[in-house]
C-alpha positions as CSV (number, residue, x, y, z in Angstrom):
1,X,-4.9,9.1,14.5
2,X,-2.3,10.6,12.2
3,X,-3.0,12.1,9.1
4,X,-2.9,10.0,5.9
5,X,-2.1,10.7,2.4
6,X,-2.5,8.6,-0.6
7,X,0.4,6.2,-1.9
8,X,1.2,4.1,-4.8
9,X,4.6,2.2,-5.9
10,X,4.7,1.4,-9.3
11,X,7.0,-0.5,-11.6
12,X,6.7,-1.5,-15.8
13,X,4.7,-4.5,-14.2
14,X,1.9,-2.9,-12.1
15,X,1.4,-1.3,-8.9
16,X,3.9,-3.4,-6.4
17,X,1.7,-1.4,-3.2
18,X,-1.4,1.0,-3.2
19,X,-3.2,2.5,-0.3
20,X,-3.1,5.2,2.6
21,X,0.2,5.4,4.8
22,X,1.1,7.9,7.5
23,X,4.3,8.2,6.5
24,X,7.5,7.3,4.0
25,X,11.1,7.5,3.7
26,X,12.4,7.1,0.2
27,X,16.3,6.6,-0.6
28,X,17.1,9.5,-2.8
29,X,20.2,10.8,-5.1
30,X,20.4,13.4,-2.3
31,X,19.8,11.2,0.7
32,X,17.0,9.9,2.7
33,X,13.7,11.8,2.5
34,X,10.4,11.7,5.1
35,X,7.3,12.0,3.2
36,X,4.1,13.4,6.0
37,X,1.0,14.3,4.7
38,X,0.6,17.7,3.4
39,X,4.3,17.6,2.2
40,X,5.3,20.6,0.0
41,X,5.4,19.3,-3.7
42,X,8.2,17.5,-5.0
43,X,9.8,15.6,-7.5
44,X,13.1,13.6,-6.7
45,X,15.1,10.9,-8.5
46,X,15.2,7.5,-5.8
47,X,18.5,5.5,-5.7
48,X,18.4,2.0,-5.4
49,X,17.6,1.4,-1.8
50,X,15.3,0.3,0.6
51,X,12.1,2.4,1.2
52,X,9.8,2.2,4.3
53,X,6.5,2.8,4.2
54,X,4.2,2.8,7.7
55,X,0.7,2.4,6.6
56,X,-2.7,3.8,7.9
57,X,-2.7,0.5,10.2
58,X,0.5,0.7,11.0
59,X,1.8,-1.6,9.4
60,X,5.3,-1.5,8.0
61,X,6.6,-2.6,5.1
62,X,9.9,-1.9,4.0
63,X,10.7,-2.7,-0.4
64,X,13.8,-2.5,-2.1
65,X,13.5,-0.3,-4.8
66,X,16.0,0.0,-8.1
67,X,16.3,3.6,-9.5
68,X,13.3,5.5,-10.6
69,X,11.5,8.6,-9.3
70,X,8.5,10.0,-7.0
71,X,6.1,12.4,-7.1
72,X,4.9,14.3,-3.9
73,X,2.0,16.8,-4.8
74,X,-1.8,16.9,-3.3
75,X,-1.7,14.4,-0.3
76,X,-0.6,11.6,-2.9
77,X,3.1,10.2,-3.5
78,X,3.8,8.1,-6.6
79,X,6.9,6.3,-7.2
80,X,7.6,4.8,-10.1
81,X,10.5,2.2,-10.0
82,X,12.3,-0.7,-12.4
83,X,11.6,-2.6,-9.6
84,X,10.4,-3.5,-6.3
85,X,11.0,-6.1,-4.3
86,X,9.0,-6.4,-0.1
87,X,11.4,-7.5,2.2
């Protein structure tokens, strides 16, 4: 089983998705980044864009995000959006 870290999207209206994934790519102002657990820490701005997240399941689930930012530091990535929108 793949190593998990802790994830949370997050928008003025509540969390949109909350849980452990194995792994996320984020559209950022500098391209897309791949988010493993024990990533280096980080703070980037996110584009508006679709984001996929593959859960501890397995599941996927890929949400459209407007602009915002994340937050990659101790096993956890926040991302904190306008909005977000599961496609």
């Amino acid at each position: 089983m793949a190593k998990c870290f802790h994830l949370r999207v997050q928008t003025p209206g509540g969390i949109v998705l909350e849980g452990q994934a194995e792994y996320c790519s984020l559209p950022t102002t500098d391209g897309s980044v791949g988010i493993l657990a024990d990533h280096a820490p980080m703070v980037c701005a996110v584009r508006e864009g679709t984001a996929l997240f593959r859960m501890e399941s397995g599941e996927e689930k890929m949400i459209r995000l407007s602009e915002g930012a994340a937050n990659v530091r101790d096993n956890s990535v926040t991302v904190l959006t306008g909005l977000a929108e599961e496609q």
